[in-house]
C-alpha positions as CSV (number, residue, x, y, z in Angstrom):
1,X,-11.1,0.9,-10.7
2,X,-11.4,-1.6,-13.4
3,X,-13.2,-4.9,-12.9
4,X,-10.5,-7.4,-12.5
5,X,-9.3,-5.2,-9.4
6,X,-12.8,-5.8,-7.1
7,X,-12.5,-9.0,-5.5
8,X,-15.3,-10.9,-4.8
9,X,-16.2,-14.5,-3.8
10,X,-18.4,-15.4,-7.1
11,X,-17.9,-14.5,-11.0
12,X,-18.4,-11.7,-11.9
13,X,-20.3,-13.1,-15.2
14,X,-21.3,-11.2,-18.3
15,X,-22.5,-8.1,-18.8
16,X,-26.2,-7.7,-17.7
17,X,-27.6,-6.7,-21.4
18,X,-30.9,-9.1,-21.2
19,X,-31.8,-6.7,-18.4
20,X,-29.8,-3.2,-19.7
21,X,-32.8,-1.1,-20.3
22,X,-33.9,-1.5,-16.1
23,X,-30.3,-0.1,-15.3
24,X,-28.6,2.9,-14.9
25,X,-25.1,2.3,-15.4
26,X,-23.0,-1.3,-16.4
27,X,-24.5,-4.4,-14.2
28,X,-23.2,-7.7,-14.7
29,X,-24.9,-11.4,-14.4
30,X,-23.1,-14.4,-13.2
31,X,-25.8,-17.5,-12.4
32,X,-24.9,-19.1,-9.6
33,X,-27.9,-21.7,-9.1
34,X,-30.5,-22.9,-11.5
35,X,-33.9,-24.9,-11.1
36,X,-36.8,-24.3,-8.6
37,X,-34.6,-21.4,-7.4
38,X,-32.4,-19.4,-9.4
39,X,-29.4,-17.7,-7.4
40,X,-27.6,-15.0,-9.2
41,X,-24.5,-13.0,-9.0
42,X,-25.4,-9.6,-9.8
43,X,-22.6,-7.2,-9.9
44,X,-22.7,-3.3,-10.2
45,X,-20.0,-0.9,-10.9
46,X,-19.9,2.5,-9.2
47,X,-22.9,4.2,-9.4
48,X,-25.4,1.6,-11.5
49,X,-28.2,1.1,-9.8
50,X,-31.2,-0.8,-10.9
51,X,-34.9,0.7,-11.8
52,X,-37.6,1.0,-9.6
53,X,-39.4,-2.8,-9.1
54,X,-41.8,-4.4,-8.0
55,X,-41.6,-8.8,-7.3
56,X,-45.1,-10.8,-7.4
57,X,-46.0,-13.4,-6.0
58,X,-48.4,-15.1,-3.5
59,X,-48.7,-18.6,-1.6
60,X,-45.4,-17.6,-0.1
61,X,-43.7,-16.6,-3.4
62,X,-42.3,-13.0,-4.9
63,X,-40.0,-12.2,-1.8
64,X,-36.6,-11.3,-2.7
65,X,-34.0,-12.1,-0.8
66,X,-30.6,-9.8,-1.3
67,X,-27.2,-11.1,0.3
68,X,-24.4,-8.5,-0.1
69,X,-21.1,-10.1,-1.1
70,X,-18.7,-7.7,-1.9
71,X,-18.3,-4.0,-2.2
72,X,-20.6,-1.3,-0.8
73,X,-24.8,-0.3,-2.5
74,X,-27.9,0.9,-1.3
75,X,-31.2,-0.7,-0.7
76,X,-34.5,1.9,-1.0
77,X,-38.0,0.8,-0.7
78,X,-40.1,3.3,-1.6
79,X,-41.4,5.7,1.1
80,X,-38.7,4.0,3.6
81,X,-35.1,5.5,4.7
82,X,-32.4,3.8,2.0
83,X,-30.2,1.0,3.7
84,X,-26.5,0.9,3.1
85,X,-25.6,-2.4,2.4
86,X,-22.1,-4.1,2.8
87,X,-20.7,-7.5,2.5
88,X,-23.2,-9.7,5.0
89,X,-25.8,-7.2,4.9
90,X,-29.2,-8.9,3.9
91,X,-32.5,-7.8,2.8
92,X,-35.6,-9.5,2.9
93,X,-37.8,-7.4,0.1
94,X,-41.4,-8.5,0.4
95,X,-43.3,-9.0,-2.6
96,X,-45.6,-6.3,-3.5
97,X,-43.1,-3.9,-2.4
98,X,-41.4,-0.9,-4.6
99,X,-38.1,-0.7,-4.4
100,X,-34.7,-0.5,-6.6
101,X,-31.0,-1.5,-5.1
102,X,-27.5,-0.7,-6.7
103,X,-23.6,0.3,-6.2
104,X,-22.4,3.5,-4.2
105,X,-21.0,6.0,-6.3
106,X,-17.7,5.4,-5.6
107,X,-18.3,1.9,-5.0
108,X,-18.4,-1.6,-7.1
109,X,-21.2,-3.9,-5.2
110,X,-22.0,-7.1,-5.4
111,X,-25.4,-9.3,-4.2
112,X,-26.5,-12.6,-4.7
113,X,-29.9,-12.3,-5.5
114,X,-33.0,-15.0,-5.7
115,X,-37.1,-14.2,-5.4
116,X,-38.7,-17.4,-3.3
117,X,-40.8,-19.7,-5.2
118,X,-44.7,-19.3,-5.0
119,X,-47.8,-18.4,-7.3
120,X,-48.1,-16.1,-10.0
121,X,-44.4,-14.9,-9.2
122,X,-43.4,-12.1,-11.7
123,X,-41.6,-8.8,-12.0
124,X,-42.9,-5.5,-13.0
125,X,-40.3,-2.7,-14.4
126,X,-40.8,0.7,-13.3
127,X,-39.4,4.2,-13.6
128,X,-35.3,5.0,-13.6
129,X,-34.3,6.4,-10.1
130,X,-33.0,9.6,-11.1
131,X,-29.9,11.6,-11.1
132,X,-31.6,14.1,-8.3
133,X,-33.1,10.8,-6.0
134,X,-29.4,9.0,-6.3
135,X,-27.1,11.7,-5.5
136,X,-29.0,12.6,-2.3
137,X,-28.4,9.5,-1.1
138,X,-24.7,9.7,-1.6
139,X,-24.7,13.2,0.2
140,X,-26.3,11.3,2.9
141,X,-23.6,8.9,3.6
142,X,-21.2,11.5,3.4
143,X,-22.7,13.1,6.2
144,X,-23.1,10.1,8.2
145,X,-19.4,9.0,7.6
């Protein structure tokens, strides 16, 4: 499947490479908000899946907030069962927590993304979630298909 063949609501915008190294696979960026609260396209094509991460914040701040669009990814926080996202799914990631999101392997996905505004909001880049970790989860689906 190439790119212009997955539909989706918003751009699909330019490839990801400010944030390359935190991916496995090809992610792209399209911006779909700026200011106090940036909103972002983020698309994935079959299996790229972000890094490990962690959001900061406090006084309400360093929550993310993912809104699946289009196509079909996971959701993992660490030490919790992964959540198969699809178009209306939405996660509310706590700030603090350890987690990484991405596409299906046989899947293109697509999520707006924004982190709420607080104190001291940052992001810390972790370990790749390997190989082994990612292709359990898509013998998992498989078995709950």
């Amino acid at each position: 499947m190439s790119n212009h063949s997955f539909e989706q609501i918003f751009p699909l915008g330019r490839t990801n490479d400010a944030f390359a190294q935190y991916f496995v696979g090809q992610s792209y960026n399209a911006p779909v908000t700026d200011g106090s609260v940036p909103v972002n396209n983020i698309t994935f094509e079959p299996g790229c899946r972000n890094n490990w991460h962690i959001h900061h914040g406090s006084d309400g701040g360093g929550d993310q907030i993912l809104l699946c669009t289009a196509g079909s990814g996971w959701y993992q926080a660490e030490g919790e069962k992964p959540v198969s996202m699809a178009p209306g799914t939405a996660v509310r990631v706590p700030a603090g927590t350890k987690h990484w999101h991405g596409a299906k392997a046989d899947s293109w996905f697509s999520h707006l993304a924004f982190i709420t505004p607080g104190e001291g909001v940052s992001n810390e880049w972790l370990e790749p979630v390997t190989d082994d970790e990612y292709g359990r989860l898509a013998d998992d689906d498989e078995a709950n298909a």
